[in-house]
C-alpha positions as CSV (number, residue, x, y, z in Angstrom):
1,X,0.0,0.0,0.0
2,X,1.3,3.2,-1.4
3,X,1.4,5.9,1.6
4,X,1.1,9.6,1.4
5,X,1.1,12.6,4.3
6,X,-1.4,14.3,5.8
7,X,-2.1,17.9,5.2
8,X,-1.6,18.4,9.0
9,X,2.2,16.3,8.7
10,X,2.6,18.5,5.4
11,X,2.2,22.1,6.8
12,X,4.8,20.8,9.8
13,X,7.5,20.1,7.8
14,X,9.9,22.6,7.8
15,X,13.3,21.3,6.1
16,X,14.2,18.5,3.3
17,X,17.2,16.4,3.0
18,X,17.9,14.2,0.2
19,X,20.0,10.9,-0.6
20,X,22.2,11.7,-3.5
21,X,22.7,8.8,-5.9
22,X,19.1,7.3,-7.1
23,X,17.7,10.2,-5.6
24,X,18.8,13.6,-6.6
25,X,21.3,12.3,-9.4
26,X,21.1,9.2,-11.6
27,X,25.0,7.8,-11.7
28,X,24.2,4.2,-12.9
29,X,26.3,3.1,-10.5
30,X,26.9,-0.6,-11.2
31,X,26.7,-1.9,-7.5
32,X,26.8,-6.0,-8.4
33,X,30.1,-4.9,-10.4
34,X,31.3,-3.3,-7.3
35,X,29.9,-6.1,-5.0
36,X,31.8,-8.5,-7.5
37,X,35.2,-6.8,-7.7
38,X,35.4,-6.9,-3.6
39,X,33.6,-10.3,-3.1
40,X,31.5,-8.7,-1.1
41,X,28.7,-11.7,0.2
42,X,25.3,-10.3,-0.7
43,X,23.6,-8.9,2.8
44,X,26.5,-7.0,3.5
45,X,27.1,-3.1,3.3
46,X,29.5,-2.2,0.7
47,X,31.4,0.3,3.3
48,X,30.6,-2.3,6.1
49,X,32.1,-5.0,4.6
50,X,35.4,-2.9,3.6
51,X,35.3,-2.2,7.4
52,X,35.9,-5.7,7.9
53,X,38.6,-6.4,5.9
54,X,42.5,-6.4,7.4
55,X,43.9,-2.5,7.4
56,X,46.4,-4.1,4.5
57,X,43.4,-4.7,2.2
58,X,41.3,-2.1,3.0
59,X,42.9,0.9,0.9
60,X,42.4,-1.2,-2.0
61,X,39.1,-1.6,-1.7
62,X,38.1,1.9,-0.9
63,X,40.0,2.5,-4.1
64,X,37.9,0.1,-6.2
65,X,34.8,1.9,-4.6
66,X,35.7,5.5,-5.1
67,X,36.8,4.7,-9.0
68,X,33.3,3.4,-9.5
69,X,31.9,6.2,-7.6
70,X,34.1,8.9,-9.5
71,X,33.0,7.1,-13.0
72,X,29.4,7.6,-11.8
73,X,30.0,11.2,-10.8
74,X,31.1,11.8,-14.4
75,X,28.1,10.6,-16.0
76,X,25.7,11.8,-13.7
77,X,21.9,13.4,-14.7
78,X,19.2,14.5,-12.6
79,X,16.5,12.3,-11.4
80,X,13.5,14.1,-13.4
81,X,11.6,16.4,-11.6
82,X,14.5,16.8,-8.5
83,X,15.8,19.9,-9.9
84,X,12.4,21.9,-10.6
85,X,11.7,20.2,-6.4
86,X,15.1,21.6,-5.2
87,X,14.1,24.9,-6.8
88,X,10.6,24.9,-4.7
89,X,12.2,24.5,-1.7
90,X,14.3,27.7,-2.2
91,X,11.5,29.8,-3.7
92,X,9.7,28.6,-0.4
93,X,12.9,29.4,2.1
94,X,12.6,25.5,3.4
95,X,16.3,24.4,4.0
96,X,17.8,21.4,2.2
97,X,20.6,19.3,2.6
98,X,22.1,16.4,1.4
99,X,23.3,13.0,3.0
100,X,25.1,10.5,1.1
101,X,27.5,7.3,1.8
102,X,29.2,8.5,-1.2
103,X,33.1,10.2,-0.6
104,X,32.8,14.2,-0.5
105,X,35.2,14.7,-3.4
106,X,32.3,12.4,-5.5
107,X,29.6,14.3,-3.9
108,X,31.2,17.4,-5.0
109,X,31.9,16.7,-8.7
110,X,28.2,15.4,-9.1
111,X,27.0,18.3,-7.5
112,X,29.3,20.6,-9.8
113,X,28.5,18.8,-12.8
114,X,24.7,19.0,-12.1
115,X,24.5,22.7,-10.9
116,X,23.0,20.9,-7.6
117,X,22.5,23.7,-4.7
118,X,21.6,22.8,-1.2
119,X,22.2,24.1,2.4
120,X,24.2,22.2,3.8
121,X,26.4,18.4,2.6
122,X,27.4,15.4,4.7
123,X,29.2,12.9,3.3
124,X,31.1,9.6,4.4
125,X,34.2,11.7,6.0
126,X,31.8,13.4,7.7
127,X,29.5,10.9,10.0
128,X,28.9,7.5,10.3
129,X,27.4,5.9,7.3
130,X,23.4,5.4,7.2
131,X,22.1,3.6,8.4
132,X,23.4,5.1,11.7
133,X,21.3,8.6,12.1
134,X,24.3,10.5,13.1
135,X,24.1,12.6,9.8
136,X,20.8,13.3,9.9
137,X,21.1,14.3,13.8
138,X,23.6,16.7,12.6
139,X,21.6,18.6,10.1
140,X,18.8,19.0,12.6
141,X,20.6,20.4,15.4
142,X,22.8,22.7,12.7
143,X,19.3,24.1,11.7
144,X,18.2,23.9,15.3
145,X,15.2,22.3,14.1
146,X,13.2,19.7,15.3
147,X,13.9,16.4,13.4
148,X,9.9,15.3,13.4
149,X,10.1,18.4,11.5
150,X,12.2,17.7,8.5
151,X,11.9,14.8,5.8
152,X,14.9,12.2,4.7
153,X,14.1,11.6,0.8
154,X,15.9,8.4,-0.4
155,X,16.0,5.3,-2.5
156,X,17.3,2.5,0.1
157,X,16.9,0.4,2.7
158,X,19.5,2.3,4.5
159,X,18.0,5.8,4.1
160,X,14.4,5.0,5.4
161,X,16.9,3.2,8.2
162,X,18.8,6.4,9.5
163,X,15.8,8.4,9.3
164,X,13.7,5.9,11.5
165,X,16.2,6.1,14.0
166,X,16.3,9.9,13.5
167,X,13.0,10.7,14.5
168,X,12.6,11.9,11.0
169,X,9.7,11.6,8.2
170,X,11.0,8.6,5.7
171,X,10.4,8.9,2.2
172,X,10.9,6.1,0.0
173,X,11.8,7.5,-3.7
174,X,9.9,4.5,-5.5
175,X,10.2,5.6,-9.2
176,X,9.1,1.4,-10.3
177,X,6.5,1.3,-7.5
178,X,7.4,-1.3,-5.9
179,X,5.9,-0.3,-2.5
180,X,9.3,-2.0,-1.3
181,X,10.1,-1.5,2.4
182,X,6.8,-0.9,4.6
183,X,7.6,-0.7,7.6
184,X,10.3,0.9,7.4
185,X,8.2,4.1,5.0
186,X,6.2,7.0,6.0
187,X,5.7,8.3,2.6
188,X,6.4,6.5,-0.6
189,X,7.1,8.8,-3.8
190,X,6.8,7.9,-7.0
191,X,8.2,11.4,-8.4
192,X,9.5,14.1,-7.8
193,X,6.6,16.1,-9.3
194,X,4.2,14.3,-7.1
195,X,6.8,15.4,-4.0
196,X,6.3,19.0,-5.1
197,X,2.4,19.2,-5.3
198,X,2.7,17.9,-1.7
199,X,5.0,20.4,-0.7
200,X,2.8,23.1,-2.5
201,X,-0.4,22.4,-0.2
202,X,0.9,22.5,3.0
């Protein structure tokens, strides 16, 4: 069962933050190539995994995953719809951020390549990797906002996760549909147009 807000949850909401990768940019990152090139048992974390692996392995690994990553970066477009949303949000003063696994300097050339402008970034260097809630934490308490306030947009697992254990509104980018995750959702989205209409009546 597809879920949508309330107008009551709507006109409470007073910041956004956004996933990067599936969310705000499409980087075709190829994920089973990655999975593959660090034997990485399905189940796992990609960063979790590389974690786990002896300090004399692990720098190869986080290689392998930033090359991918920077590849992806490269070749990066926008999600339809998630510029024109991004552009709301400013018209309407509501704060925005972004929180991604992804390393800064990848976060940065997407952003740069895209023209993408938010508030305020947290990447991997920055906070433990969703789906700790660390990042999100962050964001609320540098907008000294309430996090029941503010809404975590992503495409994973992992993002509905961290903003669970936030406190925090979770909405599941579902472009396909596939009402994936329901426990774990407050909102699912099937795009960003719709995300905008809801942002328009509250």
């Amino acid at each position: 069962m597809m879920k949508i807000p309330d107008l009551d949850t709507l006109s409470s909401i007073q910041g956004v933050i956004f996933d990067l990768d599936g969310t705000l940019a499409d980087s075709r990152l190829d994920f089973t190539a990655i999975r593959s090139e660090l034997a990485c048992p399905e189940g796992v974390g990609v960063l979790e995994y590389i974690q786990l692996l002896p300090g004399s392995e692990r720098g190869a690994a986080e290689q392998i995953v930033l090359d991918h990553e920077r590849r992806g970066a490269e070749r990066a477009e926008w999600i339809p719809g998630a510029r024109e949303c991004l552009q709301f949000c400013a018209r309407r003063n509501l704060p925005t951020a972004i929180l991604t696994r992804n390393a800064r300097e990848v976060a940065d050339l997407t952003m740069s390549r895209l023209g993408i402008q938010v508030d305020m970034l947290l990447a991997r260097e920055d906070c433990p990797p969703k789906p700790a809630p660390d990042g999100l934490l962050q964001i609320a308490a540098a907008w000294s906002l309430s996090p029941k306030r503010l809404v975590y947009v992503g495409d994973f697992l992992y993002d509905l996760q961290a903003a669970r254990r936030a406190n925090m509104i979770s909405c599941f980018y579902d472009p396909a549909l596939t009402g994936l995750y329901p426990d774990e959702t407050d909102w699912h989205l099937g795009d960003f147009e719709q995300f905008t209409e809801m942002l328009a009546t509250a």
